[in-house]
DOZA-458569 format. One line per field, with one value per atom (N, C-alpha, C): residue number from 1; x, y, z. Coordinates in nm, 3 decimals, decimal comma. Example, Ala and Ser with C-alpha at 12.3 -4.5 7.8 and 13.67 -1.06 7.14 Angstrom:
2
marza <- (1; 1; 1; 2; 2; 2) $
x <- (1,319; 1,230; 1,320; 1,285; 1,367; 1,290) $
y <- (-0,569; -0,450; -0,330; -0,225; -0,106; 0,003) $
z <- (0,780; 0,780; 0,780; 0,708; 0,714; 0,787) $
This chain:
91
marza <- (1; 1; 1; 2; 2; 2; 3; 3; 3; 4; 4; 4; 5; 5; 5; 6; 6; 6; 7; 7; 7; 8; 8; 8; 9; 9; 9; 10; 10; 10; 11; 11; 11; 12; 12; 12; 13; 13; 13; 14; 14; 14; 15; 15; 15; 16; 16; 16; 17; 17; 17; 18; 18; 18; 19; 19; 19; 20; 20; 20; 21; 21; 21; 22; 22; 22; 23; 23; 23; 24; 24; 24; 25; 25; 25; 26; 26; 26; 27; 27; 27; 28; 28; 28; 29; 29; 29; 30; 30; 30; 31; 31; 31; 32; 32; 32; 33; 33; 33; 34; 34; 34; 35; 35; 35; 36; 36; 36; 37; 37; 37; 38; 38; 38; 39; 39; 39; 40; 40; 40; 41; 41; 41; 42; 42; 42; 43; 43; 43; 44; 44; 44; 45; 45; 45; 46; 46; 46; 47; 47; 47; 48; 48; 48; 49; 49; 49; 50; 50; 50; 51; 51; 51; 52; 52; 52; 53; 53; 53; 54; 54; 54; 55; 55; 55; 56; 56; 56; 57; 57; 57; 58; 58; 58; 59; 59; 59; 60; 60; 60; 61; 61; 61; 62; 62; 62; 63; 63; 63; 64; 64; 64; 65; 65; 65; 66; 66; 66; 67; 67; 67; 68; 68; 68; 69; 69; 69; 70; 70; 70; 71; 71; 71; 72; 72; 72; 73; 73; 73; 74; 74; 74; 75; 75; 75; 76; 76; 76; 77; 77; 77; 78; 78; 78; 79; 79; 79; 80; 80; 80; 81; 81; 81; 82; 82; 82; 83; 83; 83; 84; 84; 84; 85; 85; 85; 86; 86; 86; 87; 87; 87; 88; 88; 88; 89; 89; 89; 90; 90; 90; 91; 91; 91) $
x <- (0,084; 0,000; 0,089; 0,070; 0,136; 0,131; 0,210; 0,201; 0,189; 0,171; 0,208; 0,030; 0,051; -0,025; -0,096; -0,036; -0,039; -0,192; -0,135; -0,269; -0,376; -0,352; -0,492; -0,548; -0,464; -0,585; -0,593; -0,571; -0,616; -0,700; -0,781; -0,907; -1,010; -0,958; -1,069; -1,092; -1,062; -1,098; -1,228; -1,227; -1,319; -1,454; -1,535; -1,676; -1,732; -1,857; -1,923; -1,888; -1,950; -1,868; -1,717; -1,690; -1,546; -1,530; -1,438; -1,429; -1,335; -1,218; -1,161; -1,182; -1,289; -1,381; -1,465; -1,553; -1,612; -1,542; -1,411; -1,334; -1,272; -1,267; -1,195; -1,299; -1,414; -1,600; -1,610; -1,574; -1,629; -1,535; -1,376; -1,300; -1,329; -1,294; -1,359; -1,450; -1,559; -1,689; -1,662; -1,583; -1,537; -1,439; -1,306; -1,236; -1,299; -1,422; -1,498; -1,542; -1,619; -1,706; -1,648; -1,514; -1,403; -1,359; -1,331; -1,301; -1,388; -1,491; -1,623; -1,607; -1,605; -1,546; -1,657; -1,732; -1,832; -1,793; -1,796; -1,731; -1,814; -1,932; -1,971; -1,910; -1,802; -1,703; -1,580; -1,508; -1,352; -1,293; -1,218; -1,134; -1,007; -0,961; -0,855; -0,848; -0,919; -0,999; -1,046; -1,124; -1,129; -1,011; -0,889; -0,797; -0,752; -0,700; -0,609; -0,662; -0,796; -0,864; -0,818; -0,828; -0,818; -0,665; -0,587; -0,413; -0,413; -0,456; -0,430; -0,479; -0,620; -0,677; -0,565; -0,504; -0,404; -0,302; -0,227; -0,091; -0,157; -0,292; -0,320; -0,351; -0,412; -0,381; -0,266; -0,127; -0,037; 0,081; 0,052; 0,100; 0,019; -0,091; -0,149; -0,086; -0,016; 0,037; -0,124; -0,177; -0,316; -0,297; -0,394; -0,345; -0,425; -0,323; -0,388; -0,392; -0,497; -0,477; -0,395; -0,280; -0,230; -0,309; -0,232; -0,290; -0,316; -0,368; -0,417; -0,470; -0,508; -0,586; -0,547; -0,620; -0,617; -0,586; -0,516; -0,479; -0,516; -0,642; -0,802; -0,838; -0,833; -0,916; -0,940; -1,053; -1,037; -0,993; -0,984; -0,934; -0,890; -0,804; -0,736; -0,708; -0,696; -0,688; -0,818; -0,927; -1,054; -1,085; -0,997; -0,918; -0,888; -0,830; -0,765; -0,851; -0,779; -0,839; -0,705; -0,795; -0,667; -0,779; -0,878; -0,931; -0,874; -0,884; -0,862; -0,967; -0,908; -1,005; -0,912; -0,950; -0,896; -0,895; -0,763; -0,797; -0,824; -0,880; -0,980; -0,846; -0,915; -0,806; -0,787; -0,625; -0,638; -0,615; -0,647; -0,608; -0,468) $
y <- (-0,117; 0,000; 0,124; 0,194; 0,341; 0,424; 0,455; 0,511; 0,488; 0,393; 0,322; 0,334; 0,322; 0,325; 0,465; 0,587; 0,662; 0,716; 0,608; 0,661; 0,605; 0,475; 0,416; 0,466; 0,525; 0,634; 0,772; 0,824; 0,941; 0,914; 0,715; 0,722; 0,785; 0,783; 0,783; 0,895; 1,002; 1,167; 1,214; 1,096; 1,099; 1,076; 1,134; 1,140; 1,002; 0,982; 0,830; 0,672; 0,558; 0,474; 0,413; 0,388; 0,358; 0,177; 0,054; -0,048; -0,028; 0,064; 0,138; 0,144; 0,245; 0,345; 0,238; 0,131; 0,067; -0,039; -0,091; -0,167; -0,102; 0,003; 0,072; 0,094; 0,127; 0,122; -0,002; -0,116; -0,250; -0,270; -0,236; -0,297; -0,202; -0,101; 0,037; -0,049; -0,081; -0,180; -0,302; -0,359; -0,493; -0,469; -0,347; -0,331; -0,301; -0,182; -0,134; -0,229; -0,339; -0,440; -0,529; -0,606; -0,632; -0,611; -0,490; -0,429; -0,370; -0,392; -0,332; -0,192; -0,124; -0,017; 0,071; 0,210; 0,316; 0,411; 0,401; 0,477; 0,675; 0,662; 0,774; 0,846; 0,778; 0,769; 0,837; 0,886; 0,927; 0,818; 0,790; 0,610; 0,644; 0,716; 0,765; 0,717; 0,786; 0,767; 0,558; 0,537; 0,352; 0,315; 0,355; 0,264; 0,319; 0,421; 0,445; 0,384; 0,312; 0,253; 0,135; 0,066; -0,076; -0,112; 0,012; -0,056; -0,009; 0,052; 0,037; -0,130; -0,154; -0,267; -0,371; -0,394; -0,521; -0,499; -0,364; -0,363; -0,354; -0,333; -0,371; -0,523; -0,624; -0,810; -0,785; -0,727; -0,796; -0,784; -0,667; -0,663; -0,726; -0,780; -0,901; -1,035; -1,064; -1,151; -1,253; -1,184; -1,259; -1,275; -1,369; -1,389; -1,296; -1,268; -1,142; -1,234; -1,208; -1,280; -1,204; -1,222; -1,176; -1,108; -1,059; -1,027; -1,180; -1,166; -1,312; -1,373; -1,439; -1,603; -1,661; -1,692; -1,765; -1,870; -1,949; -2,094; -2,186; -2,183; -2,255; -2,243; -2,140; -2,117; -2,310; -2,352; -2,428; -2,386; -2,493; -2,472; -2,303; -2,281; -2,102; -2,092; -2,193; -2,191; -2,173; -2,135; -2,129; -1,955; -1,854; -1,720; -1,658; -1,771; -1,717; -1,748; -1,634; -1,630; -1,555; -1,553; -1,564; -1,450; -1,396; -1,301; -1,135; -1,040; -0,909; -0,820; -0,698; -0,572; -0,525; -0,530; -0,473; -0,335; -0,282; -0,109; -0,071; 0,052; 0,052; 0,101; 0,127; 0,116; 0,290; 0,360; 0,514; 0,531; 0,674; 0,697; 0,810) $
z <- (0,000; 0,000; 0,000; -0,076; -0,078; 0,034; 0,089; 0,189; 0,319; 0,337; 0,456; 0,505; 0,674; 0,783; 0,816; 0,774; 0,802; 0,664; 0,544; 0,425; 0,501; 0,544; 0,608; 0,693; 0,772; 0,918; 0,846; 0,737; 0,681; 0,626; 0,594; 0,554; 0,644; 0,749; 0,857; 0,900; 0,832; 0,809; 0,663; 0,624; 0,492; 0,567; 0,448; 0,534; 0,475; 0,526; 0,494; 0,544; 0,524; 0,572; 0,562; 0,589; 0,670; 0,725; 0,681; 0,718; 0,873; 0,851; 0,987; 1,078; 1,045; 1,174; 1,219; 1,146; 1,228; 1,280; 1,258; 1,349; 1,456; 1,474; 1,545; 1,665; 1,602; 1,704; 1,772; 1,711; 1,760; 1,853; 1,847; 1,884; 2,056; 2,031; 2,138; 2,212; 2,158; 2,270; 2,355; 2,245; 2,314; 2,424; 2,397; 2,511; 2,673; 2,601; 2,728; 2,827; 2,773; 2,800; 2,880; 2,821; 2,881; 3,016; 3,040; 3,148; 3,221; 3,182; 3,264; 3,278; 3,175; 3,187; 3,118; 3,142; 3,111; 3,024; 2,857; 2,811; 2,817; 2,912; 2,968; 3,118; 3,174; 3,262; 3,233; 3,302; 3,254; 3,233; 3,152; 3,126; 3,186; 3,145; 3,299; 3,414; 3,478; 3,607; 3,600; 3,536; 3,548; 3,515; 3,406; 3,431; 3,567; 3,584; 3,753; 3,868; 3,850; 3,962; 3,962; 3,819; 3,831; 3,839; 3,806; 3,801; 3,983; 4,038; 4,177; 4,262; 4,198; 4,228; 4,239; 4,078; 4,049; 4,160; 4,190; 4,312; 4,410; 4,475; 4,607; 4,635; 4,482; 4,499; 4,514; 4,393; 4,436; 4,549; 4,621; 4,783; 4,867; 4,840; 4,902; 4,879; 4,766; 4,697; 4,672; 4,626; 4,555; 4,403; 4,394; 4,199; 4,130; 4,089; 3,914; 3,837; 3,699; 3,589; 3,515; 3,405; 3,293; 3,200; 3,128; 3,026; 2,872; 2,844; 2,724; 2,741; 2,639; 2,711; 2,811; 2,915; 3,026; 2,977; 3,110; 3,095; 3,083; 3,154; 3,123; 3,023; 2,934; 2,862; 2,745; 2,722; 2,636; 2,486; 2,417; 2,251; 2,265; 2,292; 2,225; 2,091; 2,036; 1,864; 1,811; 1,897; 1,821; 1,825; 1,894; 1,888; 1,806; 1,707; 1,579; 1,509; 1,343; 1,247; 1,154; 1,073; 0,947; 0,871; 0,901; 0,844; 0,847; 0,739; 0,850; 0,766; 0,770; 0,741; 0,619; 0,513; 0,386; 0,352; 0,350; 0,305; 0,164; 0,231; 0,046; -0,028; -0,169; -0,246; -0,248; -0,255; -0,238; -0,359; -0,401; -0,573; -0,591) $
């Protein structure tokens, strides 16, 4: 692609739909949701809460989960995909 990364997020200044903008929307929801987090809230403010949360377990020495798939998690190969989001074509 011409221009790198930088042409592809200058799609997302164009008016109308956008494959980007709405991955960028979905992905936004799913993070929120995730973290139980109010995107009518300061996100600031919820992360600085919850990174205090994790160092008050872990001066408890209580278990945090990581970041990724859990260890439990069953099949993690069912995670992947081999699909993505195609940028439109620039002229």
């Amino acid at each position: 692609m011409k221009g790198g990364l930088r042409a592809l997020y200058r799609t997302l200044e164009l008016p109308g739909a956008n494959p980007l903008k709405d991955a960028h929307a979905a992905l936004d929801a799913a993070v929120l949701a995730a973290y139980g987090f109010s995107a009518k809230k300061d996100l600031l403010v919820q992360l600085l809460e919850l990174n205090l949360s994790v160092a008050q377990r872990l001066e408890r020495a209580e278990p945090v989960s990581p970041p990724g798939i859990p260890a439990a998690f069953p099949n993690p190969e069912t995670l992947i995909t081999d699909d993505c989001i195609r940028p439109p074509a620039l002229g």
